[in-house]
C-alpha distance (Angstrom), angle and dihedral (degrees) to the residues before:
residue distance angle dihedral
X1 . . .
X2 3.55 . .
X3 3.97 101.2 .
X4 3.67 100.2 108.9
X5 3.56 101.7 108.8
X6 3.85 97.3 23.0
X7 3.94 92.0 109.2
X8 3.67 89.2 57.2
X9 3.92 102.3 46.4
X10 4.00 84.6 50.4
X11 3.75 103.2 55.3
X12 3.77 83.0 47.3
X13 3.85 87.4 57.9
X14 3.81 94.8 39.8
X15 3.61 91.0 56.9
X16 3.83 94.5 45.4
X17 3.29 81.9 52.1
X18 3.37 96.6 50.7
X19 3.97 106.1 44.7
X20 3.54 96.9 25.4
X21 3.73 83.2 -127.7
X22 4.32 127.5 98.7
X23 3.67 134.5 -103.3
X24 3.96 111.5 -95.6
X25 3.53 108.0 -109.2
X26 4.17 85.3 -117.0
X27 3.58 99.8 46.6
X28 3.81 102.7 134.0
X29 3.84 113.9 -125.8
X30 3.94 134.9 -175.4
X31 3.69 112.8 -124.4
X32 3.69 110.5 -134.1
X33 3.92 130.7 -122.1
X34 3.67 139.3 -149.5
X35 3.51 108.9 -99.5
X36 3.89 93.5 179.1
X37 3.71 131.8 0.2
X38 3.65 117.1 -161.1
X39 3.85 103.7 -177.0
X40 4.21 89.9 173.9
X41 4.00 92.5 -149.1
X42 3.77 90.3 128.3
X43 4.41 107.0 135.8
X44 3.43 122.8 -113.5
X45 3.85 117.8 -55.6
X46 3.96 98.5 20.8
X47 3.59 122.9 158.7
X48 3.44 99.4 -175.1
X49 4.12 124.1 64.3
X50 3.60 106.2 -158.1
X51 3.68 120.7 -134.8
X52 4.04 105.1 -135.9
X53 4.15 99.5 -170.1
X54 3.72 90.7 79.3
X55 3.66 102.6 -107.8
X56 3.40 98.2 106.1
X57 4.38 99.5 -124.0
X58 3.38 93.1 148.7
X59 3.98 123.4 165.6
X60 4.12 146.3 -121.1
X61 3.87 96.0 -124.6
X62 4.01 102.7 -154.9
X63 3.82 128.8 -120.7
X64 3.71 84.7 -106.0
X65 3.31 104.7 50.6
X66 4.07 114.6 102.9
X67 4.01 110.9 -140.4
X68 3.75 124.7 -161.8
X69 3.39 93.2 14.9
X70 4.09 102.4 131.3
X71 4.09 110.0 67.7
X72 3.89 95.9 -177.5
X73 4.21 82.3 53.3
X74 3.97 93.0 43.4
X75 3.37 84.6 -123.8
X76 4.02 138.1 -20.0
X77 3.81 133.3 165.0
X78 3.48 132.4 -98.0
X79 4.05 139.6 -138.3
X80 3.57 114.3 -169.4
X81 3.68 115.1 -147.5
X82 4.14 114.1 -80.3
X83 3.99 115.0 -164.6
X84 3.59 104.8 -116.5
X85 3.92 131.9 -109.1
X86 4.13 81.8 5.1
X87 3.84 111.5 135.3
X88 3.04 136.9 -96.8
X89 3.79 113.5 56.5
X90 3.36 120.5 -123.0
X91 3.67 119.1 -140.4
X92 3.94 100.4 166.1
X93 4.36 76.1 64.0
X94 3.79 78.6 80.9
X95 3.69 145.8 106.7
X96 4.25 107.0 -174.8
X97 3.22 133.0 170.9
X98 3.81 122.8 -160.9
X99 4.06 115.8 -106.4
X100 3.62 124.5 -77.5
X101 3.47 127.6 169.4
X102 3.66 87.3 -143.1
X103 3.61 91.3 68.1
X104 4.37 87.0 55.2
X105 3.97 108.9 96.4
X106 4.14 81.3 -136.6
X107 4.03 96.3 -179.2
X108 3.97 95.8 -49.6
X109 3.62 130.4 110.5
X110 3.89 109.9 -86.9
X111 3.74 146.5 166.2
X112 3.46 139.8 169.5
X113 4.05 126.2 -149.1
X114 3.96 133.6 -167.4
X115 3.68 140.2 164.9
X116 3.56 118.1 -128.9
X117 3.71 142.7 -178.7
X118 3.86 121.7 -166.1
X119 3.91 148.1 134.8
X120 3.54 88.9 -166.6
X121 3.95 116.8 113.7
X122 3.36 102.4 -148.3
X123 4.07 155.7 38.6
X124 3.82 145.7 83.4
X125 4.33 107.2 -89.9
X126 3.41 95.4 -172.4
X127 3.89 142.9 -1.0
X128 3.75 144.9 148.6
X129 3.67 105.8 -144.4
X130 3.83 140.6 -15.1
X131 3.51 146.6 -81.2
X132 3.85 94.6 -89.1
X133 3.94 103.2 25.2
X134 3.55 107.3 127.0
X135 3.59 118.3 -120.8
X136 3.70 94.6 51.7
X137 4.23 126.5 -80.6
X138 3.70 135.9 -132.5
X139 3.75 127.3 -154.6
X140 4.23 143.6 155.2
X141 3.57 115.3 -147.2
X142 4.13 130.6 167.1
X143 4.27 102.6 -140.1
X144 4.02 99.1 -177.4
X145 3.62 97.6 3.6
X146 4.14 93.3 -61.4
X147 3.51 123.6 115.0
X148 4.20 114.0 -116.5
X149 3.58 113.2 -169.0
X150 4.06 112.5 -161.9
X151 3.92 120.9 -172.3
X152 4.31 107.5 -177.7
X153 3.82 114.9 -165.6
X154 3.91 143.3 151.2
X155 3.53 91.3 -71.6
X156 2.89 105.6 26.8
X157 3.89 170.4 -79.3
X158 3.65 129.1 -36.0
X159 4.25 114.9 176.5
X160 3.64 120.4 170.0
X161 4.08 124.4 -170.1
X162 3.91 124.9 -159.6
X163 3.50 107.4 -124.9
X164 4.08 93.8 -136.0
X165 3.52 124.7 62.6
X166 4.22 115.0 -122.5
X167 4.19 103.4 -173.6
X168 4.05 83.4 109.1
X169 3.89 90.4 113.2
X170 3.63 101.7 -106.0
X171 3.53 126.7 117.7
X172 3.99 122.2 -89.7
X173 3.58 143.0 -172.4
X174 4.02 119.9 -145.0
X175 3.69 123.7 -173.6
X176 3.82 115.5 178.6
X177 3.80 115.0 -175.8
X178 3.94 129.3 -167.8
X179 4.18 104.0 -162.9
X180 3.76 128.3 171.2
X181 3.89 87.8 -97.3
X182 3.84 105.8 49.3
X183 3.90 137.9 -57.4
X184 3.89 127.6 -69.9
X185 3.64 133.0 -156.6
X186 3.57 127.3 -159.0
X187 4.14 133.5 174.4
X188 3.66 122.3 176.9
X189 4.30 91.8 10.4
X190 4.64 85.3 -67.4
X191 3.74 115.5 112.6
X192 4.31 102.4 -118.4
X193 4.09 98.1 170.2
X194 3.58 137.9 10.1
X195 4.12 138.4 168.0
X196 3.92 131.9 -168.1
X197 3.33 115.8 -144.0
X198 4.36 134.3 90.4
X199 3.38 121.4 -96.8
X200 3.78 91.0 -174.0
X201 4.02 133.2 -137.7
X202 3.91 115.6 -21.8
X203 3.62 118.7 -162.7
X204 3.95 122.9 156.3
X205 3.76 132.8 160.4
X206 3.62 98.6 -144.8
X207 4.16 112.2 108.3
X208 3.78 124.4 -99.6
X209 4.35 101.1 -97.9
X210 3.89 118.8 -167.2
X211 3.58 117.3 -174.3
X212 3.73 99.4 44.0
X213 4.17 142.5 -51.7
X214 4.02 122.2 -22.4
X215 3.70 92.5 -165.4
X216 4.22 107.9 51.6
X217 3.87 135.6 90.7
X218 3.51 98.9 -153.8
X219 4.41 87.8 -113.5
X220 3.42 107.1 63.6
X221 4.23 96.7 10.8
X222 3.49 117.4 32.7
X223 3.86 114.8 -142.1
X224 3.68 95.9 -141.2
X225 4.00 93.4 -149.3
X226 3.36 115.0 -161.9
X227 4.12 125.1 -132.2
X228 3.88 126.9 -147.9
X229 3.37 141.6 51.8
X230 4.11 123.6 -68.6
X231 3.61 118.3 -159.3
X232 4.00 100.6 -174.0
X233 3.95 138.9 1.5
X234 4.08 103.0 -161.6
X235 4.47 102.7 -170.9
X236 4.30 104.8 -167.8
X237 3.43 132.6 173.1
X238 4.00 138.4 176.2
């Protein structure tokens, strides 16, 4: 899918960014790997989403959750729209997939990319913990059509938001990256945030949940569901 060397190219650009300067031509990087690949092109009524990078992360697809439901993307899951903060909760809403500490950014490079199509204005996509869990929490969500990218870690928090709104029903790529230097955000392969700093290690035991929150009730927690259609979550790491 094109990601391999992603993590590399963008800690070049976050320390251009950064210094104002260029990478030496010998600077030693670590090329990145594909810690899970969720390519979503499970048929109608699957309950399994298949991890294809080998390591065997694969999810709980909820009751919910439509499969196969985006020709032009050969599949893709949909979330129908949920009215938000309205009880009950709705678990079967949800993608999860079980905990592995894999899947926690720890203190390495590491970045996670989907495709998306909405004209919804609100939800969390994907995220491994919440906003209190201890050991930190990572999550992309799109509050008024605009994605917000949120890495949580011992010292803590970095969130970048794309200035332009993309629930207009078209297809679009998102790439958030936490690196030793700062955060990046990309949509559609061009760089629309970015913020130095360290959010240190981030390591949680909570699963990885796509389509909204696993612990809410819709009263006191809101479960933030997300609606659209998602065509691939890509997690790397280096």
């Amino acid at each position: 899918m094109g990601c391999r060397r992603s993590l590399v190219l963008l800690t070049a650009a976050l320390t251009v960014l950064m210094t104002g300067g260029t990478v030496p031509a010998g600077a030693t990087v670590v090329s990145p790997y594909e810690v899970a690949v969720w390519g979503m092109n499970e048929p109608r009524g699957a309950t399994r989403m298949l991890d294809s990078s080998g390591h065997g992360m694969h999810g709980r697809i909820g009751d919910e959750v439509g499969t196969g439901m985006s020709a032009e993307a050969d599949g893709g899951y949909r979330f129908e729209r949920l009215e938000p903060d309205t009880p009950p909760a709705r678990p079967g809403h949800l993608v999860v997939v079980p905990h592995h500490a894999a899947l926690n950014p720890e203190s390495r490079d590491f970045a996670v990319t989907l495709r998306l199509r909405t004209t919804g204005k609100f939800g969390n996509i994907i995220q491994k913990g919440q906003a209190t869990v201890a050991g930190g929490s990572f999550k992309l969500q799109i509050p008024n059509g605009r994605v917000d990218c949120m890495f949580r870690g011992s010292a803590g928090t970095i969130e970048l938001v794309a200035p332009n709104r993309i629930n207009d029903g078209y297809w679009h790529v998102v790439k958030c990256a936490r690196l030793r230097g700062g955060v990046v955000l990309l949509i559609d392969g061009q760089q629309v945030d970015s913020r130095a700093g360290w959010t240190g290690p981030i390591a949680n035991t909570w699963p990885v949940s796509i389509g909204g929150k696993m612990d809410c009730d819709q009263v006191e927690v809101g479960c933030d569901y997300y609606a659209g259609d998602l065509d691939y979550v890509i997690v790397e790491a280096a």
